[in-house]
C-alpha positions as CSV (number, residue, x, y, z in Angstrom):
1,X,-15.6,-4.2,12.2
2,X,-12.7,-6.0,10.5
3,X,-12.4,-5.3,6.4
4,X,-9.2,-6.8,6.1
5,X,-8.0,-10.5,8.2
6,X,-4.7,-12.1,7.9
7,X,-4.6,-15.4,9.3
8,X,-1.9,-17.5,10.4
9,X,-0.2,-16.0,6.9
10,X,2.9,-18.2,6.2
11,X,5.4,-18.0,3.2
12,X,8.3,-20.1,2.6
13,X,10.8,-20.0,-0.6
14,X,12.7,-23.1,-1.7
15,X,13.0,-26.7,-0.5
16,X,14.4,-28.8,2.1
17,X,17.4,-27.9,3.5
18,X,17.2,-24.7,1.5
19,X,13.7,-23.7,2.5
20,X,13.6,-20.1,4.4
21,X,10.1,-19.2,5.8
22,X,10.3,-15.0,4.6
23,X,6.8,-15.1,6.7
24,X,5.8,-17.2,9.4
25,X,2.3,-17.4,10.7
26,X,1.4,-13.2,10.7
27,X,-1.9,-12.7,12.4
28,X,-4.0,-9.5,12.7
29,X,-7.0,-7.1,11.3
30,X,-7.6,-4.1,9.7
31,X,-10.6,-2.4,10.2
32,X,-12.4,-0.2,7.0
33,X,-10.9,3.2,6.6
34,X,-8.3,2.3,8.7
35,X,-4.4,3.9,8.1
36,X,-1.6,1.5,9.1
37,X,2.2,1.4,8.7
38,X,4.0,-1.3,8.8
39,X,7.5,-1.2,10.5
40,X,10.7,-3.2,10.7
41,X,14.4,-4.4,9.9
42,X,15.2,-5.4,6.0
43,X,14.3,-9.2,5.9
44,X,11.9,-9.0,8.2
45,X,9.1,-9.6,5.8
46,X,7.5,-6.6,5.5
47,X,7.6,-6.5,1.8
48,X,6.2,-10.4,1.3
49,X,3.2,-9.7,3.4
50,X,2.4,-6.9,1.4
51,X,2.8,-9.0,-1.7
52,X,0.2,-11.4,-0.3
53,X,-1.9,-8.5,0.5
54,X,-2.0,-7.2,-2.6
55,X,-3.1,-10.9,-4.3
56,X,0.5,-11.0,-6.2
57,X,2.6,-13.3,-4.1
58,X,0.3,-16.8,-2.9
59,X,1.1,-17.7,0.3
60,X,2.4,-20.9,1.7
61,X,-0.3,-21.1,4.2
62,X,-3.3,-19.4,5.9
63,X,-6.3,-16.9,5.3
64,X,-6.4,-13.6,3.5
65,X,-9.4,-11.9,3.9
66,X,-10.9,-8.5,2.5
67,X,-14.7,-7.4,2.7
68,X,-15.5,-11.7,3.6
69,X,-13.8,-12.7,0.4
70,X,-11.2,-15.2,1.1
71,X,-8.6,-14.4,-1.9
72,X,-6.6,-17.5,-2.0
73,X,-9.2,-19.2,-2.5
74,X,-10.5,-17.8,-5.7
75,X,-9.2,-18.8,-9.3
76,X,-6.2,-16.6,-10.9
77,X,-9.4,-14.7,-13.2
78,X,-11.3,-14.1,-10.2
79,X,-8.0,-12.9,-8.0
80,X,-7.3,-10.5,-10.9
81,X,-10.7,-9.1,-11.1
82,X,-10.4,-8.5,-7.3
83,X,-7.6,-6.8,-7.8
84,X,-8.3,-4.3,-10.4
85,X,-11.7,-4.1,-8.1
86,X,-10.2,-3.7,-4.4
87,X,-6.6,-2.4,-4.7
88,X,-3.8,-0.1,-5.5
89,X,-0.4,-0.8,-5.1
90,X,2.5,1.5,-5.0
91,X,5.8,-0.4,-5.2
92,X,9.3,0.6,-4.0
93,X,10.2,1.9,-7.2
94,X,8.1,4.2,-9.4
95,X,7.8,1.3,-11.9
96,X,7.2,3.8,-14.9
97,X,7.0,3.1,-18.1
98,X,9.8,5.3,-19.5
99,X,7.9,5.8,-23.3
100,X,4.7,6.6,-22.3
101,X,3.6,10.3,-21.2
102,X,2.2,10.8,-17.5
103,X,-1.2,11.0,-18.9
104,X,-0.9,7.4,-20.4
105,X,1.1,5.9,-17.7
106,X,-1.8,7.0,-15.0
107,X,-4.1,4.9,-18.0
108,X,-2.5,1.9,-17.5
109,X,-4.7,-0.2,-15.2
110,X,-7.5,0.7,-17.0
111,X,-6.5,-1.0,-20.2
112,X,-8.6,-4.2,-19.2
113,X,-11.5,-2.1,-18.8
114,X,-14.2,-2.0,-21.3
115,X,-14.4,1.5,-21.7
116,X,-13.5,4.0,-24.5
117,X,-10.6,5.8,-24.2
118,X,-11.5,9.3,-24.0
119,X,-13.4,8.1,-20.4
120,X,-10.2,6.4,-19.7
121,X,-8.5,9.6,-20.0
122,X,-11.0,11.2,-17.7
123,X,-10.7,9.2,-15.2
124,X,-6.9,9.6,-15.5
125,X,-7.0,13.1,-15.7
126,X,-9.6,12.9,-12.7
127,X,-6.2,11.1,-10.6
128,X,-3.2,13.5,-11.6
129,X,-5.8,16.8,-10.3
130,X,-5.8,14.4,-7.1
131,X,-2.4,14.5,-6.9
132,X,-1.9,18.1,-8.3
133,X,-0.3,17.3,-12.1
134,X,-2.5,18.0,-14.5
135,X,0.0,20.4,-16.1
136,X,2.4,17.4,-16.5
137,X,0.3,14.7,-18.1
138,X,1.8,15.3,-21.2
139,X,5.4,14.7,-19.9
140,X,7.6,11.3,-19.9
141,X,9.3,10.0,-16.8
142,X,12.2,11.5,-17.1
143,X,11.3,15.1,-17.6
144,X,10.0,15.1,-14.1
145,X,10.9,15.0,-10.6
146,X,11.4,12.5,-8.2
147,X,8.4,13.7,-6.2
148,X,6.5,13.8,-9.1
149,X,6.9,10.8,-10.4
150,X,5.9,9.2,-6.8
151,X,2.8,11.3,-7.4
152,X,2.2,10.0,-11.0
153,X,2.7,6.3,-9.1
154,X,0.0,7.3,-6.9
155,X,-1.8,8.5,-9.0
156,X,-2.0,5.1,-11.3
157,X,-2.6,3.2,-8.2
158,X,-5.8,5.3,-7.5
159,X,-7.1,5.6,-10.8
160,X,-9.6,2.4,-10.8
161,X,-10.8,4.3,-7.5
162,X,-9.7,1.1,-4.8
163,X,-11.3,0.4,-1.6
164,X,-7.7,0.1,-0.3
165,X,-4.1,0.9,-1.1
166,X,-1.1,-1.1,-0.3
167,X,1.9,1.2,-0.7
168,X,5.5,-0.6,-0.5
169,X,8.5,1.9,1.3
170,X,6.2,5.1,-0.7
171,X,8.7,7.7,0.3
172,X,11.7,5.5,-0.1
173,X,13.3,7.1,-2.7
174,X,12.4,10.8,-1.8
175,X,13.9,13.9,0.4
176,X,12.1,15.4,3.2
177,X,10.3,17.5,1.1
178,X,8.9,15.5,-0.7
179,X,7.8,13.0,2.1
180,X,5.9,15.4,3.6
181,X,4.5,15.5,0.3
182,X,3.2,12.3,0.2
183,X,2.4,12.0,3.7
184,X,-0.6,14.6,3.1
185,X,-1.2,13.0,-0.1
186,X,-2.3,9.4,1.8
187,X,-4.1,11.7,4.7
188,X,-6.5,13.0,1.8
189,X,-6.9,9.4,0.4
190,X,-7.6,8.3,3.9
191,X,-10.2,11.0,4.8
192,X,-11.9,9.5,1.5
193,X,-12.4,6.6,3.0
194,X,-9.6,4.5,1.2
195,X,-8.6,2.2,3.9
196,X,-4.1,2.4,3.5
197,X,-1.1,-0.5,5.1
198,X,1.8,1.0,4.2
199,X,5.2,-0.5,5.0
200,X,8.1,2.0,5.1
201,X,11.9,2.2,7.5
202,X,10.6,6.1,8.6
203,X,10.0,6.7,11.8
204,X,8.5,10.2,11.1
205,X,6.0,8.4,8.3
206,X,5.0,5.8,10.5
207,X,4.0,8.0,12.9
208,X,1.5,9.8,10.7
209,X,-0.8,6.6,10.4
210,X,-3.3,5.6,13.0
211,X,-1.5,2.5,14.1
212,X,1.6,0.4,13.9
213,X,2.9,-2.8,14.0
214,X,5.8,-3.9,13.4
215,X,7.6,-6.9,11.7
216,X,10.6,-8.6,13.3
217,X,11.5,-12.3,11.9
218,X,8.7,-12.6,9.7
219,X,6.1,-12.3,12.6
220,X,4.2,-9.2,13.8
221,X,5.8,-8.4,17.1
222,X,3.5,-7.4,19.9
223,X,4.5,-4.1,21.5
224,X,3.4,-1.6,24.4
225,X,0.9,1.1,24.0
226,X,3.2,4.1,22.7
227,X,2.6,7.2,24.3
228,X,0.3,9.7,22.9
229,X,2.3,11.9,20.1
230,X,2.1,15.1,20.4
231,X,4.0,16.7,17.6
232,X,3.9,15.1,14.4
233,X,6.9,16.0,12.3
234,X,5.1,16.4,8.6
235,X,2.3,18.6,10.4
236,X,-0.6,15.8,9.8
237,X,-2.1,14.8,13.3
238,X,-3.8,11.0,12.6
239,X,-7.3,10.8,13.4
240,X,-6.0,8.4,16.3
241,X,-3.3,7.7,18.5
242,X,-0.1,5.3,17.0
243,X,-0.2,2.7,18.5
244,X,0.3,-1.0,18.0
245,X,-2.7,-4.2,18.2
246,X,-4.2,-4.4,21.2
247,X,-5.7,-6.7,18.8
248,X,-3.0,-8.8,17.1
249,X,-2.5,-12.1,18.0
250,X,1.0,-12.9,17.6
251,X,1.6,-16.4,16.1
């Protein structure tokens, strides 16, 4: 059963002459529990869908749909509330707040929640043992590693507990290491049940998720069946095959 529909998803910046459609009619499903990864040039438009995906970016046209609820179509309040309710989103940078301790960083989303603090910090401190840094909640930004600080992003984007997470090039900024990292990081989010589109340029990430598509001129290309994978190169075999749609239907 599909959780998640996009729809004929369109988004154009500027006017007239000037006017460049970023997306242009992007059509397929996502089904609960499901782990994608989204591939493709720069500029393709990767990065826009997943803006509209994640209720920050309206689009031009067409349908976004999680769980029956048809987002664009509810008022900025409700959009928010589904938000904080539905999703976490990890953005291309760690997007940090360079002041505030780990600890109160992880805190951040659930400032609009009526809760006192010292569950607030539970649940925070619930999310850095998730991601294995409970030993640095009390340090800033900057007294931490790369690595970490994509785990501390993680970490924040988990925190309210989302039915889905929308994570934007996750391992962008990291070595190796440290992808592999994260990689079996999203693998225990996903055996949770946290349904996970992530858009990323690696080829060995991509191939960790249960399916890809990919983006090529602002459209979801259709593709072949790839051959079953073997070998995966962060050691994670995907409860599936990759492969891309069967399903999509391309513009």
């Amino acid at each position: 059963m599909s959780y998640i529909r996009v729809e004929d998803l369109k988004k154009e910046y500027g006017k007239g002459e000037a006017a460049f459609m970023a997306v242009r009619g992007m059509r397929f499903q996502v089904r609960q529990g499901e782990f994608v990864a989204i591939v493709g040039e720069s500029g393709s438009g990767k990065s826009t869908l997943l803006s509209m995906m994640g209720a920050l970016n309206t689009p031009t046209k067409g349908r976004y749909v999680v769980d029956d609820i048809d987002v664009y179509a509810l008022g900025l309040d409700q959009r928010a509330k589904f938000r904080m309710e539905f999703l976490g989103f990890i953005f291309q940078s760690f997007h940090l707040i360079p002041y505030l301790n780990v600890m109160e960083n992880v805190m951040l989303p659930l400032a609009v929640k009526k809760m006192k603090r010292h569950e607030k910090k539970e649940m925070a401190g619930l999310a850095l043992k998730h991601v294995g840094l409970s030993d640095k909640k009390n340090r800033l930004p900057n007294e931490i590693s790369g690595g970490e600080q994509e785990r501390v992003a993680i970490a924040r984007s988990v925190v309210n507990n989302p039915t889905i997470l929308l994570a934007d090039e996750p391992t962008g900024n990291l070595d190796t290491k440290n992808s592999r990292e994260i990689m079996k990081l999203f693998h225990e989010l996903n055996g949770e049940g946290i349904t996970i589109v992530m858009v990323t340029h690696n080829s060995d990430c991509a191939r960790e998720a249960e399916r890809t598509l990919c983006v090529s001129d602002g459209l979801i290309e259709e593709q072949e069946r790839l051959q079953k994978i073997v070998e995966y190169p962060f050691g994670v075999k995907p409860a599936l095959d990759v492969y891309t749609s069967e399903n999509v239907a391309v513009r």
